[in-house]
C-alpha positions as CSV (number, residue, x, y, z in Angstrom):
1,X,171.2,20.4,-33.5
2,X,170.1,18.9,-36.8
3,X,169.4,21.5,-39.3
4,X,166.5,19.8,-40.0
5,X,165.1,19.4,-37.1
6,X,162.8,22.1,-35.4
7,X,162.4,23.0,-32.0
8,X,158.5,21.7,-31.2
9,X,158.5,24.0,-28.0
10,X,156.7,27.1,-29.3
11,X,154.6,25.9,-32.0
12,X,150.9,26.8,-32.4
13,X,149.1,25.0,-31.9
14,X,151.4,22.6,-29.7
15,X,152.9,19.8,-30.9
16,X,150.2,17.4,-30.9
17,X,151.2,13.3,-30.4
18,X,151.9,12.5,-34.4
19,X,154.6,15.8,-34.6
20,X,156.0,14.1,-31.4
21,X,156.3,10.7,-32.5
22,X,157.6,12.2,-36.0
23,X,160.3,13.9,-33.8
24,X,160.9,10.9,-32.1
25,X,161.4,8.6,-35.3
26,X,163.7,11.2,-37.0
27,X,165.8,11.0,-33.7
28,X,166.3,7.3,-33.7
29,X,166.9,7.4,-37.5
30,X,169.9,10.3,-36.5
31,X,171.3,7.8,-34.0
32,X,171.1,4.5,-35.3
33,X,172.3,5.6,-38.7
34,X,169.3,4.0,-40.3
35,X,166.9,5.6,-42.8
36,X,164.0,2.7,-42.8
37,X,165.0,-0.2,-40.3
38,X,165.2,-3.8,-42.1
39,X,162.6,-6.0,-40.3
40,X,165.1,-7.8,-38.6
41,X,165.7,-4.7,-36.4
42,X,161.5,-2.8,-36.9
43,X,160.7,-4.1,-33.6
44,X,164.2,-2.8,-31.7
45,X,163.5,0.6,-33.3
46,X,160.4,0.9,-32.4
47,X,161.0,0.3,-28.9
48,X,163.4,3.5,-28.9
49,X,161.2,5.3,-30.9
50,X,157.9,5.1,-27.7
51,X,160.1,6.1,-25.1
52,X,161.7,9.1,-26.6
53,X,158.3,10.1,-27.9
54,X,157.2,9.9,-24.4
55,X,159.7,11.8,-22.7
56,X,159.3,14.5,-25.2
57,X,155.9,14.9,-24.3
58,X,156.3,15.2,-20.6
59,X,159.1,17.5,-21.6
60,X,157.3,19.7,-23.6
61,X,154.2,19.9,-20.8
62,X,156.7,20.2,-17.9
63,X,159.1,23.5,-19.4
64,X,155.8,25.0,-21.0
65,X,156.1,28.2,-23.1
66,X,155.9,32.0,-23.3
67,X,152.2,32.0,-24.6
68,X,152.6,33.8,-27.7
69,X,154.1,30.8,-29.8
70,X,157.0,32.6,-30.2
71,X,161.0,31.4,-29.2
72,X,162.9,34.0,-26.7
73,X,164.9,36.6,-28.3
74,X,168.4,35.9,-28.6
């Protein structure tokens, strides 16, 4: 992983929908090799960005968490 990226499983409070699209965004920007999209491309990139923000949200609510806020040992 990313060094700067951070795991949004265990945070408290949980990773509300702007930390999720934020994680999304900095995802695309990883894979697409773009910092800022030009405007030709905006509109391609944002249609990445949704879904991944999406899945990571039905992610984070279907694997759940310890309870505590804090990551497994190990």
């Amino acid at each position: 992983m990313c060094r700067s990226m951070r795991p949004l499983r265990w945070l408290l409070p949980p990773a509300a929908g702007e930390e999720v699209r934020a994680a999304a965004l900095q995802d695309a920007r990883k894979i697409s090799g773009y910092r800022q999209p030009s405007r030709r491309n905006a509109a391609a990139f944002e249609q990445a960005v949704a879904p991944v923000a999406a899945a990571t949200e039905r992610l984070l609510a279907a694997v759940g968490d310890r309870g505590d806020g804090e990551p497994p040992p190990g």
